[in-house]
Residue, then its C-alpha position, 0 to 999 in steps of 0.5 A: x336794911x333802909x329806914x323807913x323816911x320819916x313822915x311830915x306827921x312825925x317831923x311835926x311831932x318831933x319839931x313840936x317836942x324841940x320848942x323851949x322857951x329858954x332857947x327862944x330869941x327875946x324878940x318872938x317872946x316879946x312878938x307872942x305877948x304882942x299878940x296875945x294882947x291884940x288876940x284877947x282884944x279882938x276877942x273882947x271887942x266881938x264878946x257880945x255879938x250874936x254868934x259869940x252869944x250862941x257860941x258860949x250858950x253851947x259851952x254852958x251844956x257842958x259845965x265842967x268844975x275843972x275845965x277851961x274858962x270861957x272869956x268873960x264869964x266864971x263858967x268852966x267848960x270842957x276844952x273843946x268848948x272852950x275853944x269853940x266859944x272863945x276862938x269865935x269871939x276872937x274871929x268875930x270882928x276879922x280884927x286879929x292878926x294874918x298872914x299871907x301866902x299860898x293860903x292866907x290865915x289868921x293864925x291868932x286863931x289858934x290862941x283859944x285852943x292853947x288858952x283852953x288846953x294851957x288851963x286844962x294842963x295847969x301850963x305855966x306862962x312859957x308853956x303857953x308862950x311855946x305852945x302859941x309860937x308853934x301854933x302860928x309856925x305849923x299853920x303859916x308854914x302848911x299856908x306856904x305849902x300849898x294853897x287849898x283855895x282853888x281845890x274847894x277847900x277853906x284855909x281852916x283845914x290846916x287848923x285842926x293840924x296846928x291846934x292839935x299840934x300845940x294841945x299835944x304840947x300843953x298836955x306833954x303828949x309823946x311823939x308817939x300820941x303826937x302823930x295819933x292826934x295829927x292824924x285823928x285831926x286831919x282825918x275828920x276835918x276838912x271845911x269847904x270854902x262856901x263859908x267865904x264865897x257869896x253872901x257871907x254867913x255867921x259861920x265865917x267867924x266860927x270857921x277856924x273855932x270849930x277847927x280849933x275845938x277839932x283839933x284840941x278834941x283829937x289831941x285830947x282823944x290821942x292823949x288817953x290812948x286813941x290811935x289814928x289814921x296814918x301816914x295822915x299826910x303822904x297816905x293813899x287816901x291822905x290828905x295831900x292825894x285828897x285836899x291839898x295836893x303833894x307838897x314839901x315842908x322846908x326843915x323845921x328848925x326849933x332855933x327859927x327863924x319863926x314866922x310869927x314875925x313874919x304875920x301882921x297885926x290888922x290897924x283897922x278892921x276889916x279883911x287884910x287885903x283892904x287895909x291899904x285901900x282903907x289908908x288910901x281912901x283916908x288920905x284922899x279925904x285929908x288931901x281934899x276936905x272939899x271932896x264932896x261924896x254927891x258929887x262922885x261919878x265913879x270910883x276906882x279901884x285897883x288891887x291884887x288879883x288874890x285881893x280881887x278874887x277874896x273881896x273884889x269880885x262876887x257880886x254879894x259885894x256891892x250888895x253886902x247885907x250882913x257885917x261878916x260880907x261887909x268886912x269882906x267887902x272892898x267895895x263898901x270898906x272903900x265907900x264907907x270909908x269915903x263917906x265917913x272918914x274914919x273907919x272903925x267898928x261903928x262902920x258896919x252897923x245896922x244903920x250903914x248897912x242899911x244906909x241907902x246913901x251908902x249903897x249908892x256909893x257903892x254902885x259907882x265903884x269899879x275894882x280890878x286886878x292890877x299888874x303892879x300889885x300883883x307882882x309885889x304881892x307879898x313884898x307890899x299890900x298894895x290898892x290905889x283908890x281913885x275918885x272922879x269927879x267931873x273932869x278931875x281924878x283924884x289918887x291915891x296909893x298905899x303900898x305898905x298899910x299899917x301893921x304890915x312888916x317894914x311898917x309894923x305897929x308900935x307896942x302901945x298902939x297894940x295897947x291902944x287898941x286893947x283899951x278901946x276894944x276893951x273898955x266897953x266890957x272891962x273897968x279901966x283899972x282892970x284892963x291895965x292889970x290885964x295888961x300888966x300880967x299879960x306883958x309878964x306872961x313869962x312869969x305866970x306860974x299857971x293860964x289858970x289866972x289868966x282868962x279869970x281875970x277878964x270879968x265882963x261888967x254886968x249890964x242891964 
């Protein structure tokens, strides 16, 4: 009699199982503390924004004595919520880290459930260390997989995959409730992808913390003996006849090669696509300090087709009018950029999203699709940025922006960008602890001291 095929829900499982921190190459450890560090400053430097704020005012219904601490308060919560509320202050800025292929992501998405479940589970440092590594291989690899853009759906959809995957890790689920949790997460969860088209909402930042808390609920749900839909993937009315179409995973080795080490840390803040038109336009104002931005006639700039698809094409993008549209924006990371020559977080203020100087400058800007970029999409992540004026053009091109691998950004400019987006929250003593037990991760004998260690200063 022929065994029955394994399913891609029970490779999945028995993948997860294999993961060991001891059999891990020192390099992917290293890489995980790398982004746990960027992950919790992202997370810090969008800690006070408005969802963030309505994101833990929703944890604080559920006070739970031993649950999962919410980042920068004392108050406990169930995981979920916990989840909820710190994936989106992670998200907030669209500062943390990505990857791209098929589907793009931002896997560091997935550290607020392993946070949340790891204390839940009383997890050591290298349980977490396991249970990031997984997160990020499962999302990027389902990313590679197939692409759920162009059927309507968002790139979250594979969150509640991953994050149920690695919760089931923390909690030492059998393969057994394993697959139940996948199937209980892929079931119930699928997020249209309006959250990314036209003007964009405070949504976009809670998208994949909603996943997140899906995902930890439905391994939660498996863990005390609920079971769920299967085969959740190959099904009749399963995921690939519904959302993503059929597809193939390569074999899950838990030796790796590892995909972490093949995602990017973001060096400025804004939607990955434009890193390299914002070195671009920078270099364009230090090769010509007399560049003066009245004097202006047109702009031009030429990227990838999925970059001018994501942020190059919606007419919202000349006319942003909230951050989250602006950060999505090519046209006005590209203006503001010009204009200010910086680009950092104080570029998508109130007072520039309202700075009629600068929506004038964004009216003279063009983006296209360009051949060249789009061939080498993936091997680069490139933009050519080029300014008129009078009878004068100006280029500038950046195939390789900072943070992209072949160009990835140092141990301490990850730290250097921890402190700032850090230090209007935390004492710089205390930020130099967080640091100190994060890149000694490993010898952490509970997550429970860790996210209590982020203590907000109190203002007034």
């Amino acid at each position: 009699m022929n065994k029955r095929p394994q399913t891609l829900a029970e490779k999945l499982a028995r993948f997860s199982k294999k993961i060991a921190f001891q059999d891990l190459p020192k390099p992917v450890v290293h890489e995980v503390k790398r982004r746990l560090i960027d992950t919790l400053g992202c997370a810090l430097g969008g800690w006070r924004s408005t969802p963030c704020k309505i994101a833990r005012k929703m944890a604080t219904r559920a006070p739970l004595e031993d649950g999962a601490t919410v980042l920068g308060t004392m108050l406990k919560t169930t995981p979920d919520l916990a989840a909820f509320a710190n994936g989106t202050a992670i998200r907030y800025l669209d500062y943390n880290d990505t990857y791209l292929a098929k589907e793009p992501a931002h896997p560091s998405d997935n550290i607020s459930a392993a946070l949340a479940v790891g204390e839940i589970a009383k997890a050591s440092g290298k349980h977490l260390i396991e249970a990031i590594l997984i997160g990020y291989e499962i999302q990027c690899r389902l990313c590679d997989a197939a692409a759920l853009r162009p059927r309507g759906w968002d790139h979250v959809t594979y969150g509640p995959f991953s994050t149920a995957l690695l919760a089931a890790k923390l909690w030492r689920l059998s393969e057994e409730k394993t697959v139940h949790a996948l199937g209980l997460a892929g079931n119930a969860n699928n997020a249209l992808r309006q959250t990314r088209v036209g003007h964009l909402s405070m949504w976009k930042g809670a998208a994949f913390a909603n996943a997140a808390r899906n995902g930890v609920f439905a391994a939660e749900l498996a863990r005390f003996g609920m079971t769920g839909p299967a085969p959740i993937f190959e099904g009749d009315k399963g995921f690939m006849k519904i959302v993503s179409g059929s597809f193939t995973l390569p074999r899950l080795r838990p030796e790796g090669p590892f995909k972490i080490m093949k995602t990017y840390i973001k060096y400025y803040p804004v939607e990955y696509h434009a890193q390299s038109a914002v070195q671009a336009a920078l270099t364009l104002r230090k090769k010509h300090p007399g560049l003066k931005i009245d004097d202006i006639t047109t702009i031009e700039v030429r990227t990838s087709d999925i970059s001018y698809e994501i942020i190059g094409n919606d007419p919202e993008k000349w006319q942003p009018k909230s951050r989250e549209t602006a950060d999505h924006s090519l046209p006005y990371i590209v203006a503001v950029t010009l204009m200010d020559g910086k680009m950092d977080l104080p570029q998508f203020n109130d007072r520039h999203l309202s700075d009629p100087s600068l929506f004038k400058l964004i009216q003279k800007i063009r983006v296209f699709p360009d051949d060249h970029h789009s061939k080498q999409y993936g091997k680069t992540m490139g933009n050519t940025v080029s300014v008129k004026i009078g009878d004068s053009t100006f280029s500038e091109q950046v195939a390789l922006p900072k943070g992209f691998p072949g160009n990835k950004m140092t141990d301490e400019e990850v730290e250097a960008k921890f402190r700032r987006l850090a230090a209007p929250l935390l004492s710089q003593a205390l930020i130099q602890h967080c640091l100190d037990r994060l890149w000694e991760l490993e010898k952490c004998a509970s997550v429970r001291e860790l996210l209590p260690l982020f203590q907000v200063r109190q203002t007034k």
